[in-house]
C-alpha positions in Angstrom: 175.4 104.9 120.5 173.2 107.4 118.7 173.4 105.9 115.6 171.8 103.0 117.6 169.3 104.2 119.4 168.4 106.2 116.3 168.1 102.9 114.5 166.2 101.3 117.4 163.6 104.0 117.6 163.1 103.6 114.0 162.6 100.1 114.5 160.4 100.4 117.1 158.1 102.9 115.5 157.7 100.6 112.7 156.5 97.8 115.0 154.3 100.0 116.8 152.9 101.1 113.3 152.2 97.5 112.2 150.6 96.3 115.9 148.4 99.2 115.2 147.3 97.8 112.4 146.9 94.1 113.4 145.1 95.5 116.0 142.9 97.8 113.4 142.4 94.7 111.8 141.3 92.2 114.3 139.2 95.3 115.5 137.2 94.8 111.9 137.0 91.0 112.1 135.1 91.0 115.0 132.6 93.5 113.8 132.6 92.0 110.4 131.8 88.6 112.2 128.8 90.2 114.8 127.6 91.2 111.2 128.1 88.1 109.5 126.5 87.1 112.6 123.2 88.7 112.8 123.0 87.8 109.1 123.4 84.3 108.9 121.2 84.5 112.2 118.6 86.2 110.4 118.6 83.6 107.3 117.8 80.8 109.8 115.6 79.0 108.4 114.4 75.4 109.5 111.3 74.6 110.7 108.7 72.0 111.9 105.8 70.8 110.5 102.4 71.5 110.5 101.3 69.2 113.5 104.1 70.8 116.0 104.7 74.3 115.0 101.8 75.6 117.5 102.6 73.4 120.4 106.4 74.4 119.9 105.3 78.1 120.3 103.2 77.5 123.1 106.2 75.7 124.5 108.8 78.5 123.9 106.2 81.7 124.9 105.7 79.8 128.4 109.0 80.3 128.5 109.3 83.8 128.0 110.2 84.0 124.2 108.4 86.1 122.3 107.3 84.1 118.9 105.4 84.3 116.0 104.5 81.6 112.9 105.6 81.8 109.2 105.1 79.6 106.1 108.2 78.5 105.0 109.9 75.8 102.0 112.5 73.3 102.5 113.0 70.8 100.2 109.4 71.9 98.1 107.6 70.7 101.2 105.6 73.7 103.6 105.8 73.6 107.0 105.2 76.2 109.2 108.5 78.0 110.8 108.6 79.4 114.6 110.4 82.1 114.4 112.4 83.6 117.9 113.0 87.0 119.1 115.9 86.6 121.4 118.1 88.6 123.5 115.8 91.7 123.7 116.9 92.3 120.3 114.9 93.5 117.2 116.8 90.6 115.4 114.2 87.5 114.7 115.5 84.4 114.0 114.0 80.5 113.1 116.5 78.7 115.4 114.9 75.6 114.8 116.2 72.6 113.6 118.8 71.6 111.4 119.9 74.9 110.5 121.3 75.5 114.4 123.5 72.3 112.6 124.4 73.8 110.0 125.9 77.1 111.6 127.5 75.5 114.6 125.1 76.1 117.1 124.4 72.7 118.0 126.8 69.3 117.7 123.5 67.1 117.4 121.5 67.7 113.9 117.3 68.1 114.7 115.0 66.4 112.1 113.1 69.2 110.0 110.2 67.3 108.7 108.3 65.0 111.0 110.0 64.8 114.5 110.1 68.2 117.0 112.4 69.7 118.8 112.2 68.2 122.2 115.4 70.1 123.2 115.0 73.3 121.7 114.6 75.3 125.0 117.8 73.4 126.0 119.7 74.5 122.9 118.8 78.0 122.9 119.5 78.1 127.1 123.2 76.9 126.6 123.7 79.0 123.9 122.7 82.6 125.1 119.8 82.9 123.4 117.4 84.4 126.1 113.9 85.4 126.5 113.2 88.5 127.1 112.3 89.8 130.4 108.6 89.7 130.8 107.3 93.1 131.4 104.4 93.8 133.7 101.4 95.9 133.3 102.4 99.0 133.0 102.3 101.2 136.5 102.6 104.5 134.8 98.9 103.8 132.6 96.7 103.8 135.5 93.7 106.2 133.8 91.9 106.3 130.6 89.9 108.4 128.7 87.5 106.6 126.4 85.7 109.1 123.8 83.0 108.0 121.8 80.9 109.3 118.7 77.0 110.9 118.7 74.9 108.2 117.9 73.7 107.0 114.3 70.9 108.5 112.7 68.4 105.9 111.4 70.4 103.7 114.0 69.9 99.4 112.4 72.5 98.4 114.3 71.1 97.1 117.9 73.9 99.1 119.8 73.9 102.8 120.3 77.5 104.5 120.1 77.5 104.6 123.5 76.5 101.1 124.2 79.3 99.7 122.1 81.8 101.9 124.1 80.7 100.4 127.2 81.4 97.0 125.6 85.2 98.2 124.9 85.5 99.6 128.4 84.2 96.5 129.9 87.2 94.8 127.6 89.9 96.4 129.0 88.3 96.2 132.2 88.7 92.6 132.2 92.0 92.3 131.5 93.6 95.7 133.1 92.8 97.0 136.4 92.2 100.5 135.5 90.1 103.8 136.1 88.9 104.2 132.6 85.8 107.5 132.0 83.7 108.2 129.4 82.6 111.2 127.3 81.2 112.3 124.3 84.8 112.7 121.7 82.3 116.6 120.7 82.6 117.3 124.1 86.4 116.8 124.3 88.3 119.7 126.0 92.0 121.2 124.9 94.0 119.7 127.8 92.2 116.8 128.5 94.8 114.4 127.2 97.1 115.7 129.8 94.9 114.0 132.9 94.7 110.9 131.3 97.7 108.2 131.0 95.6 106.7 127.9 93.4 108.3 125.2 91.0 105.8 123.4 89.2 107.2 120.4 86.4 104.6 119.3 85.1 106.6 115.4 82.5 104.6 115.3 80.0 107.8 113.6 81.5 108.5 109.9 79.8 111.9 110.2 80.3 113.0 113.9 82.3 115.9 114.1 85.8 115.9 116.0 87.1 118.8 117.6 90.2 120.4 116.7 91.4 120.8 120.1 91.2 117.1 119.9 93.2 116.8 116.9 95.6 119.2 118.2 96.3 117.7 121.8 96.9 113.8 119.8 99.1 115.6 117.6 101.4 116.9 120.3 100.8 114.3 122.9 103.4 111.8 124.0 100.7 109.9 125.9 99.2 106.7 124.5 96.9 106.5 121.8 94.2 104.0 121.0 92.5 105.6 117.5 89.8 102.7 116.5 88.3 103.6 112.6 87.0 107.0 111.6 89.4 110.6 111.0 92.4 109.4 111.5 93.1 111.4 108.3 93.1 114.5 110.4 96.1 113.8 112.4 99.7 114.6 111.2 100.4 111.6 109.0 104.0 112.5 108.7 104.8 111.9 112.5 102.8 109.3 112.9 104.6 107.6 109.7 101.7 106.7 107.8 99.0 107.8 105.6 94.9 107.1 106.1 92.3 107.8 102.9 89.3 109.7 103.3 87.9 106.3 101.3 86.8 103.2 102.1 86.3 99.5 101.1 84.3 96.8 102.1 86.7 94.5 100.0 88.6 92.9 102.5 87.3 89.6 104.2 90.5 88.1 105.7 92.9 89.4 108.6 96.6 88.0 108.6 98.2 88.6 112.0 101.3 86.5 112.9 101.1 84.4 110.2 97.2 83.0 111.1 94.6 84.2 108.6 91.1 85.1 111.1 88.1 85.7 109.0 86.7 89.0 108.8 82.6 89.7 108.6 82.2 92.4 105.9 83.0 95.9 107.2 83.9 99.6 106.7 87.5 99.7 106.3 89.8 102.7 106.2 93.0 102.6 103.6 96.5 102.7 104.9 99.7 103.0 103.5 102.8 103.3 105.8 104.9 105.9 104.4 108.0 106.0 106.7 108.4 102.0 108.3 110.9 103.3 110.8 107.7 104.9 112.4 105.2 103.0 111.9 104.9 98.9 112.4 102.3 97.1 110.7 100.6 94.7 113.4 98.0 93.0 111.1 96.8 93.0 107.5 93.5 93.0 105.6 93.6 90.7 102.9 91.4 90.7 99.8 90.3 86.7 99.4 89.3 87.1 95.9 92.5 89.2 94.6 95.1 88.7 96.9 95.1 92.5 98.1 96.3 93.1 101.3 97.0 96.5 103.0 97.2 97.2 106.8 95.1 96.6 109.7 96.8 97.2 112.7 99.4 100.0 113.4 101.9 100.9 115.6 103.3 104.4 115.3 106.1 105.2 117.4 105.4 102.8 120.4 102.5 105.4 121.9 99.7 105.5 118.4 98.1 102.2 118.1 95.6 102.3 115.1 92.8 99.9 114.1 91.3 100.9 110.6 87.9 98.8 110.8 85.6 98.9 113.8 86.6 95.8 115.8 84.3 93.4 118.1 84.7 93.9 121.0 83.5 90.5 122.5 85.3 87.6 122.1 82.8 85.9 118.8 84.9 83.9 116.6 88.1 84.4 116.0 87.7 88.0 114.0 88.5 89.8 117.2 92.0 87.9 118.5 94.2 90.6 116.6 92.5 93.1 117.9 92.7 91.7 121.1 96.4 90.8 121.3 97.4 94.3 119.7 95.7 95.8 122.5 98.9 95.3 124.9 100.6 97.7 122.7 98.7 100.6 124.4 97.8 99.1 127.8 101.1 97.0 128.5 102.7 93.7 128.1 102.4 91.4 131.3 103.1 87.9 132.6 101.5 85.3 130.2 98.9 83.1 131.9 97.8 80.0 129.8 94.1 80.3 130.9 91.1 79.6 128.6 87.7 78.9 128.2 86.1 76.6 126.0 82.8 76.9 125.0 80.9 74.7 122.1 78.5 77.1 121.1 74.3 76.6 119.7 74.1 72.8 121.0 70.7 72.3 120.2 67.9 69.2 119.0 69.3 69.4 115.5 72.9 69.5 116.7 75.1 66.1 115.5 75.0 64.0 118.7 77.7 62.0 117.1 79.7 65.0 116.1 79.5 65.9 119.5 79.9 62.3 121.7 83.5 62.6 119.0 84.4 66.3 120.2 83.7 65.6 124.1 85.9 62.3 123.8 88.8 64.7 122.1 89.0 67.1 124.9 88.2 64.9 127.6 92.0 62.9 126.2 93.2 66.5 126.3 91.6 67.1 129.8 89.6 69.8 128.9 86.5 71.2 130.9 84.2 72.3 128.0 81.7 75.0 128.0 78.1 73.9 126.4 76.1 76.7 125.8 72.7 74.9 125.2 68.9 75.8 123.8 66.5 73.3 124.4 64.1 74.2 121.5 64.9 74.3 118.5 62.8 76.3 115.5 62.1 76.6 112.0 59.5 78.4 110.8 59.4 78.4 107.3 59.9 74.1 107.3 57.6 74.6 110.1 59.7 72.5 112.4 59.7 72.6 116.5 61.9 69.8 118.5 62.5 69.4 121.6 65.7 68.3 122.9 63.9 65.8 125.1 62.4 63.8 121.7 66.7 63.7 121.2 67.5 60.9 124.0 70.6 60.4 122.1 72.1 63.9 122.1 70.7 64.1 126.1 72.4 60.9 126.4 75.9 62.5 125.2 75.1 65.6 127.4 75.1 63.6 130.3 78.3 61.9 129.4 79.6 65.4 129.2 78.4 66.2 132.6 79.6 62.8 134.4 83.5 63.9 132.7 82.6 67.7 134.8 82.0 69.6 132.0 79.5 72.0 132.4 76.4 73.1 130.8 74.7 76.4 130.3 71.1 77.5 129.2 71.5 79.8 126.0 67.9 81.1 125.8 65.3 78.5 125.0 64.6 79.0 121.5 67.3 81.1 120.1 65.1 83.4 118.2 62.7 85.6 117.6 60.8 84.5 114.3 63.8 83.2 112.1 65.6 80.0 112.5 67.4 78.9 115.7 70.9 80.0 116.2 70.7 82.6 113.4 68.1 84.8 114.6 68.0 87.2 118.2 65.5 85.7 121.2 65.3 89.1 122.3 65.6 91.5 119.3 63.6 92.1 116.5 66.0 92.8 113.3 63.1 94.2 110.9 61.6 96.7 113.9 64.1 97.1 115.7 63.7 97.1 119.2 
C-alpha cells in the first residue's frame, strides 16, 4: 500500500508539474497575443480619400474620439488616413476600412478608395473601441498669472508689450472663465507661482531681463506653464526634456500640426530639439518650404510646460493661429466639444469679384451657412489713382442683397480700408511710416 501511494504521489506531482506549465504557457499566449494585438492594431492602415477624410473626423470627434489626419499610400494612390485614439489608451490606430477586414474586426469589407465609412461609429461601438471620456474644464485652474516683457525700444510694431498681452488675456478670456492678472515678468516675486493655478510667460522683448526667482520658481513648480518665445533657454532643459538655442531663424514659413500644413508670416523663431521624447511631446512643427527642414513648434513637457517657440497671434487671422489655439487646452483644460463657428468673408469691396462671390454665397447657402461679410464701401488706389464706390457696382450690391434676403449678415469694415496705401492692404487708422 506504500509502494502505491508512493507511486501515486509520484504521479501526481508529475501532473501537477506539467498543468503548471500548460498553465505557464497559456499564461504567455495571451500576453503574446495583447502584444500581437496592439501591434497589428497599430499597423492599421486603411484610409479614405481626400473628399471624406475631414467629414469622417468631424463625424468621429462629435462623438467623443479623439482624432487626427495622416497622409497615407495604398495601392500608389494618397489618401488621407483618420487615425483613432481609443480606449483612453496612448495606442493610435487607422481603424478604417478594409483593414478592420483584414484582421477580423469586421465580417463586411469597407471600400478604401472612393466610398466612406457610413458605419464606422457602428463598427468601432460593437467592438469596444471607445471614446474617451470627455473631460471638462479643469476646476482646479481657476487663476492665472500672465507676465509680460518691458516694452520695445524704437517700438514699429503698432502694439506695446502690454497691449499684445491684453490681446492674449482677452483669448483665454473667451474661451475659459477664469480670473487671469497681469504684471510686469521684471517685477515677478519668488513665490508668486504658488498663488496662481497657471503661470503664462509671453517673451515677447528679446532683451528684457528675467528674474531668477522667476526661473527658479518654473523650475521647481508643478503648476502649469504656458512659456510663449523668448529664454526659455534658462530653464532646466533636462527636466523639461528638451533643449532651446540661444539662436534664431526666420527660415521657417510653414506649421504642420495634425497632419494640416497652416502658413506661417515670417517670424523670430527659437530652435528646439527634444532630447528625452518620454518628456517632452512635440505638438506642432515648423517647416522650412524651401528645404524641407522641419524642427518643433509646439511642446509639451511633462503634461504641465506647454511651449511655443515663435510669438503667436493671438486673434483669430488666417489660419497661422489654429495650432496655437488648439494647443492651448493643454495648459487650460480639455472640455466638451461644441461645433460652433463663424464665418466671415473678409475685404468685400467695389473691386471684389461679384461673380466669385454670387458662387461662394450659393455654396454655403446649399450648406446652410449664415456668412459673415465684412464690407468697405470705398475702395482706393492711389498710385493708379483709382476711387469706386460700391454703389457705381450695382452688380456686387445686387449679390449683397441676395446674401441678405438668404439672412446672412453684413458688417461695415471701415469705409476706405486705409490710410494712404491701397484698400485692404493698408491700416484706416494707423500710419505704418510714422507710426501713430
Amino acid at each position: 500500500v506504500n509502494n502505491n501511494w508512493k507511486i501515486r504521489r509520484k504521479y501526481l506531482l508529475i501532473l501537477s508539474i506539467i498543468a503548471s506549465y500548460i498553465l505557464l504557457l497559456a499564461a504567455s499566449l495571451v500576453l503574446f497575443s495583447n502584444t500581437a494585438l496592439a501591434a497589428w492594431i497599430s499597423e492599421a492602415g486603411s484610409c479614405h480619400n481626400q473628399e471624406y477624410a475631414p467629414e469622417m473626423q468631424m463625424e468621429l470627434e462629435e462623438a467623443g474620439y479623439s482624432t487626427h489626419m495622416a497622409k497615407v499610400e495604398s495601392e500608389g494612390k494618397e489618401f488621407t488616413g483618420v487615425i483613432v485614439d481609443v480606449n483612453g489608451s496612448l495606442r493610435e490606430v487607422q481603424n478604417v476600412g478594409t483593414a478592420l477586414v483584414q484582421k477580423g474586426l469586421t465580417e463586411e469589407p469597407s471600400p478604401i478608395a472612393d466610398e466612406k465609412d457610413t458605419d464606422l461609429l457602428e463598427i468601432l461601438g460593437k467592438k469596444r473601441y471607445l471614446p474617451r471620456k470627455p473631460t471638462e474644464t479643469n476646476p482646479k485652474i481657476e487663476n492665472v498669472l500672465l507676465l509680460y516683457t518691458e516694452p520695445l525700444e524704437n517700438q514699429i510694431n503698432p502694439l506695446t508689450t502690454r497691449e499684445r498681452a491684453e490681446m492674449f488675456k482677452d483669448l483665454v478670456a473667451s474661451h475659459w472663465s477664469l480670473n487671469i492678472y497681469m504684471k510686469l515678468a521684471s517685477e515677478y516675486e519668488q513665490g508668486d507661482i504658488d498663488d496662481f493655478d497657471v503661470l503664462m510667460y509671453i517673451g515677447e522683448n528679446y532683451l528684457s531681463k528675467i528674474p531668477k526667482s522667476l526661473i527658479n520658481d518654473v523650475n521647481n513648480t508643478d503648476r502649469e506653464v504656458l512659456w510663449i518665445n523668448y529664454y526659455p533657454w534658462e530653464l532646466d532643459s533636462r527636466k523639461l526634456g528638451f533643449e532651446v538655442s540661444g539662436t534664431h531663424s526666420f527660415d521657417f514659413d510653414r506649421i504642420s500640426y495634425r497632419g494640416y500644413d497652416f502658413k506661417l508670416n515670417p517670424t523670430d523663431t527659437s530652435l528646439i530639439e527634444v532630447i528625452d521624447p518620454k518628456k517632452a511631446k512635440v505638438l506642432a512643427w515648423l517647416v522650412d518650404n524651401e528645404s524641407g527642414k522641419s524642427i518643433p513648434a509646439i511642446v509639451n513637457a511633462n503634461d504641465n510646460f506647454l511651449y511655443v517657440s515663435y510669438l503667436p497671434l493671438a486673434i483669430p487671422y488666417l489660419d497661422e493661429p489654429i495650432p496655437f489655439f488648439n494647443a492651448l487646452h493643454e495648459t487650460f483644460g480639455h472640455h466638451e466639444k461644441v461645433s460652433k463657428a463663424l464665418l466671415r468673408l473678409e475685404d468685400i469691396h467695389p473691386e471684389s469679384d461679384f461673380d466669385d462671390l454670387a458662387m461662394i454665397n450659393g455654396f454655403l447657402k446649399e450648406k446652410k451657412v449664415l456668412p459673415h461679410l465684412a464690407v468697405i464701401p470705398v475702395y482706393v488706389n492711389p498710385e493708379k489713382n483709382i476711387n469706386i464706390s460700391i454703389l457705381d457696382r450695382p452688380q456686387l450690391i445686387n449679390v449683397l442683397k441676395d446674401i441678405l434676403s438668404d439672412n446672412g449678415t453684413l458688417i461695415l469694415h471701415g469705409y476706405t480700408h486705409q490710410y494712404d496705401g491701397v484698400t485692404g492692404i493698408d491700416f484706416e487708422f494707423w500710419d505704418v511710416c510714422l507710426p501713430a
